[in-house]
N, C-alpha and C positions, 0 to 999 in steps of 0.2 A: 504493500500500500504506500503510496506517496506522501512524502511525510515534508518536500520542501513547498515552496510556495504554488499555488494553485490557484484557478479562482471557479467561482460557477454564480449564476444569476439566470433565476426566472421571471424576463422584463414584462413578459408580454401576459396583458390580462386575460383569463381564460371565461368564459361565458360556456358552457354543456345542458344539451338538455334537448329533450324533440323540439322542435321548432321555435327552440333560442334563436332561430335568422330573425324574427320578428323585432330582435331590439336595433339589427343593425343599423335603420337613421338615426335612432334615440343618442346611440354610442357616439355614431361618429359627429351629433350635433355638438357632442359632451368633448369631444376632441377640437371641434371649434370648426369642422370643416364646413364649406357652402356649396362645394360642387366637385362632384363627384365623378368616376368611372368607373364603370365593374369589366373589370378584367377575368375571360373564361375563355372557354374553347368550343369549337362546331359543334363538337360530341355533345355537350352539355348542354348546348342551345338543342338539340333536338332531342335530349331528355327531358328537358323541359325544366331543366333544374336553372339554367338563367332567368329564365321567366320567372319562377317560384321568387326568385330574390328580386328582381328588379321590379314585380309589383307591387312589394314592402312600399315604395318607394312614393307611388300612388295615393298613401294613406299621409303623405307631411308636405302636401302641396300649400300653397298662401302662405308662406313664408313661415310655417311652422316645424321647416328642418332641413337638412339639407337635400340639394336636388341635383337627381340624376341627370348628370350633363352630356352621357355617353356611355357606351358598350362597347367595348373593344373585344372581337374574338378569332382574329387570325391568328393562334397563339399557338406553334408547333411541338414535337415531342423532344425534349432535352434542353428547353428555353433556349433556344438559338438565337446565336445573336442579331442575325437580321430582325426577327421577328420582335426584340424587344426596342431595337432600336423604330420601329416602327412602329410601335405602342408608346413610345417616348414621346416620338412627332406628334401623334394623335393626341395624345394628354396637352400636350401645350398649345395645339390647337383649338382646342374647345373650352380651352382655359379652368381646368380642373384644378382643385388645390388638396384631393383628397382619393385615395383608391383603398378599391376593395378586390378582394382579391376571391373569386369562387372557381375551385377547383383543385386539382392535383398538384404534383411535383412540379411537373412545366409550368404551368400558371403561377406558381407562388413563388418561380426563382425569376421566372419573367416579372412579374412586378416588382420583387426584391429589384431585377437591374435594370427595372425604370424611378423606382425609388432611388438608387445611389447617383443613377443619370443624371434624373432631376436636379438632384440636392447641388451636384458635382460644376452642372453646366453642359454633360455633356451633349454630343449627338450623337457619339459612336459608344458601345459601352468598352467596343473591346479595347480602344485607349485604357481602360482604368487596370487592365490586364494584360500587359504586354506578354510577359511571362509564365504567364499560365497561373500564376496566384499573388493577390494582395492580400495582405493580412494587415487590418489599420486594429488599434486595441486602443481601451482607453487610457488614458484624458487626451489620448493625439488624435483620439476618432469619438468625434464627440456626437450630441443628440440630433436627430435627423428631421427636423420640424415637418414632415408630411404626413397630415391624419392616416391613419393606415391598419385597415380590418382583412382577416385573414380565413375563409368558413372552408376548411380542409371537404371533400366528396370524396378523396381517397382515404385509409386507412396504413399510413405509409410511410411518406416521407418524415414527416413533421416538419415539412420548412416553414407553417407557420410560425412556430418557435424560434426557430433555430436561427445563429448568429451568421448561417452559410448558405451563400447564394451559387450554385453549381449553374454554368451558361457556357452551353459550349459556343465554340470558336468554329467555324466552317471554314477557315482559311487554313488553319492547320490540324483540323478533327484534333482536337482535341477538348475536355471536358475541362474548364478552368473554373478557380474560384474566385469569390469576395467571399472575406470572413471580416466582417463589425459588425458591432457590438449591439448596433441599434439599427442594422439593415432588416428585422425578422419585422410580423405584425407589432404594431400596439395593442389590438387585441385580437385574438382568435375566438371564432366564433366553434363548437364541436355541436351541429345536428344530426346525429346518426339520422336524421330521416330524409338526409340528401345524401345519404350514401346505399340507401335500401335497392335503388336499381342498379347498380354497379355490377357486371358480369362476373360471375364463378373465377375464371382465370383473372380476374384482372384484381380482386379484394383477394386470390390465393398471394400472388406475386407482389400484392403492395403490401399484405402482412408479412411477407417473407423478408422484403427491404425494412420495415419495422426490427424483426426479430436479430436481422444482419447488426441492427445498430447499436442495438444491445448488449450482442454476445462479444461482438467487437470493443466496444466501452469497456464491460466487465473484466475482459481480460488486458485490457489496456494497461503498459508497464506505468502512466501517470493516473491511473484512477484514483478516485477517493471514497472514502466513504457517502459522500451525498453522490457519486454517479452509480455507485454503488444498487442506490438502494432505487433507483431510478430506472435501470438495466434492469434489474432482478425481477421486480415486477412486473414491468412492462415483458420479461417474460413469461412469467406467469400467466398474465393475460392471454396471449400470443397463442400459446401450448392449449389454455383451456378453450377460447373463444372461436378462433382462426378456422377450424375443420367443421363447426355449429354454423355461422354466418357463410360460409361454402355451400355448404349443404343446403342451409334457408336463409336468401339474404335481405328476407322477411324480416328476420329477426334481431329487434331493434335492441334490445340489450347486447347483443353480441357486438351489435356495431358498434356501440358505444362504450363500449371495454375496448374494439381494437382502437377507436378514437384515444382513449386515453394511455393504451401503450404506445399507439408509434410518438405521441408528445414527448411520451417520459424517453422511448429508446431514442429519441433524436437528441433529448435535454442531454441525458448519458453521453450519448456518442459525441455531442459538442465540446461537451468538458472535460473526458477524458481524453481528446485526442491525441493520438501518437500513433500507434501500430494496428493500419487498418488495410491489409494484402487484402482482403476481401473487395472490400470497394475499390482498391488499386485497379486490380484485376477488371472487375466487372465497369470502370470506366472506360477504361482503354477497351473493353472490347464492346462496352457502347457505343464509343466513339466510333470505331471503325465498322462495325457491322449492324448500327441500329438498334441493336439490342434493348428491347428495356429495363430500366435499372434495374424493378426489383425482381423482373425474371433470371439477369445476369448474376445478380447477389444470391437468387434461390437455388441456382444453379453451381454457382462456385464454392456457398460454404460448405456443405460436408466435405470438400475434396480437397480445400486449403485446412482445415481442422486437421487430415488425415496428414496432409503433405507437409504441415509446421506444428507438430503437435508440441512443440515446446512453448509456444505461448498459450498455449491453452491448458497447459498440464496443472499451473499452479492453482489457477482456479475451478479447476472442475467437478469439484465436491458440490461448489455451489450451485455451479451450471446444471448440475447435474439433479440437484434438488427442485431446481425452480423447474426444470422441461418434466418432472415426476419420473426420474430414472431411478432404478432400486440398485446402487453400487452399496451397499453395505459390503464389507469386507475385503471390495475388492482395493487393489493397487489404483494409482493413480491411471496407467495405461491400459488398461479393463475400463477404467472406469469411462476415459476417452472415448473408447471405442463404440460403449454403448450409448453413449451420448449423440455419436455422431450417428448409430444406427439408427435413432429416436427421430432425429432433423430427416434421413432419410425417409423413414416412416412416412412422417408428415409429409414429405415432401411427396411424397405418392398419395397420399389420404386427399391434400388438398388439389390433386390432377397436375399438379407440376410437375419436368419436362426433368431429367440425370443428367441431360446433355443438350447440347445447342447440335442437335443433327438436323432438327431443323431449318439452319438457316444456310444449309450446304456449303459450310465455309472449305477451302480448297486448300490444301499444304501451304502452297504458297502465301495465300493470307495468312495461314496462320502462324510462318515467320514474322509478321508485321507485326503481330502483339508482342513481340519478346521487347523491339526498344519502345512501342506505345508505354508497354507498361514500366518500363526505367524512367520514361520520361514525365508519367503520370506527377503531377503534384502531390501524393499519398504516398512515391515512392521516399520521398524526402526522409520523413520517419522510420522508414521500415523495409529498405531498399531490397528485392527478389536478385537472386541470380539469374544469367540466362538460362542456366541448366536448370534450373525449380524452376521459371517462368514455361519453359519447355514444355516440361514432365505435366505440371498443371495443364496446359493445354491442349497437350494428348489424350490429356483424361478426359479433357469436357467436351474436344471437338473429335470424332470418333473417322477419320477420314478414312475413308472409300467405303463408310455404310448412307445408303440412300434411305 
């Protein structure tokens, strides 16, 4: 356990409940905002879950709160940076001074990088990233004056929370970050009842990116006690919830238990950051072949666990209790084992995929991942050999089965 200086902070106010969207003008009138944009995606628009929130909107006309000044939803998969910088233009066009953010991972890291855009001056985001990662902390990354509500539909990322804005780069595929302090919402809205239509595969794979963020934190060589206790339960959650809400994604409690672990696995995974070969992995092969995150995360942890079981070895009694594994007696590397049998389990219980055969990747691509992922921003902590980068993706990519 980490015992030199550390820090953790949960900024962003949290609002749960079925159809807690109802406060979102109240909130953001309370934040001082007067004109607004809801930032979402096609998909959502013809779920009809846009509409649910932007007719909120209807009910604070005559100046009795703030007004919808626009809808933004050309909004791609990996917040791309074209697509944020043309949510940027848009905002400043219509003269907004306030976003809301409804949707996923892409949506919420997309208006994360029109929030720091905004703030910055910028027009390009990828100026603030030359590198593939900024890291502003504070008192040199200070408060970010844009009213700003965050209503998660996935079960997943938690970038409502979270101090980390992922946007890829289409000029060098690559998946870059922002990490400040006050880039996440002001408030997050959790209504499991916009996440009830969400398809089977797609709440398996966004609880799995949850679960990733967790297990990763937990055994994180800077963890603490507060990421601790934040990990552990948000797996809890995960293990109990994840294969019920699959099954019936009717079922409004189950959503809203994964609503509150992927917050807590993101809170974790924020603050304990250091050695996270998982997400490494599963960027770099986002980047280059599409992938979705938390398909590429569901897919690579049991096979990174097996292939680096030294980070995982110290904590695994624990890991081991939260997933309901019965190691009594055994050794630490027994106990690994079943642990990772457990994630496999799941990983089949909830219809998810052992390997990316799917996406028919070829030898030849799959040399590109060895320096994607050296050059990943993630490797920095926790840098893979070529040979272990290899081996791993032998495993995941089965070439010359169709």
């Amino acid at each position: 356990m980490k015992t030199t200086l550390s820090q953790f902070m949960l900024r962003t106010r949290i609002y749960s409940g079925s159809n807690s969207r109802a406060l979102v003008p109240g909130l953001l009138n309370g934040l001082g905002a007067k004109r607004v944009v809801l930032f979402s995606d096609r998909g959502l628009e013809k779920a009809g879950v846009v509409e649910k929130v932007a007719d909120i909107f209807k009910l604070t006309g005559h100046g009795s709160g703030p007004e919808l000044v626009g809808t933004f939803l050309d909004i791609a998969q990996d917040a791309e940076s074209h697509c944020i910088n043309k949510a940027v233009q848009y905002t400043r066009e219509v003269g907004a001074d306030a976003l809301l953010a409804v949707g996923g991972g892409s949506v919420m890291d997309t208006v994360k990088g029109v929030k720091y855009a905004m703030h910055k001056g910028l027009a390009d985001i990828k100026e603030a990233i030359p590198g593939g990662l900024l890291y502003e902390s504070f008192p040199k990354a200070g408060f970010i004056p844009i009213p700003h509500i965050a209503i998660p539909t996935t079960a997943g990322t938690g970038s409502e929370v979270s101090p980390i804005a992922v946007i890829f780069n289409e000029d060098i595929q690559m998946k870059t970050n922002i990490i400040h302090p006050f880039i996440n919402a002001d408030m997050a809205i959790l209504d499991p009842d916009l996440t009830v239509g969400l398809p089977a595969a797609i709440t398996a794979f966004t609880g799995f990116d949850a679960l990733t963020h967790a297990i990763e934190a937990l055994v994180s060589p800077t963890a603490t006690a507060l990421t601790d206790a934040q990990a552990l339960h948000a797996i809890r959650l995960i293990e109990k919830n994840l294969p019920v809400a699959v099954a019936d994604g009717g079922n409004i409690e189950a959503r809203m238990n994964l609503l509150h672990a992927s917050l807590m696995g993101i809170t974790a995974f924020s603050f304990a950051l250091n050695a996270i070969p998982v997400h490494n992995l599963a960027h770099a092969y986002g980047a280059l072949f599409r992938i979705p995150h938390g398909l590429a995360n569901a897919v690579f942890l049991p096979v990174v666990m097996e292939y680096i079981p030294q980070l995982y070895l110290p904590k695994v009694a624990e890991l081991a209790e939260a997933l309901r594994v019965d190691v009594k007696g055994d050794s630490a590397e027994a106990s690994l084992a079943k642990v990772v049998e457990k994630i496999r389990v799941m990983q089949h219980k909830v219809g998810l995929p052992a390997d990316f055969k799917d996406y028919q990747i070829s030898e030849e691509a799959l040399k590109q991942t060895i320096p994607a992922v050296m050059k990943d921003p993630a490797a920095a902590s926790f840098p893979m050999s070529k040979e272990l980068i290899a081996a791993i993706g032998q495993k995941v990519v089965p070439i010359g089965v169709k």
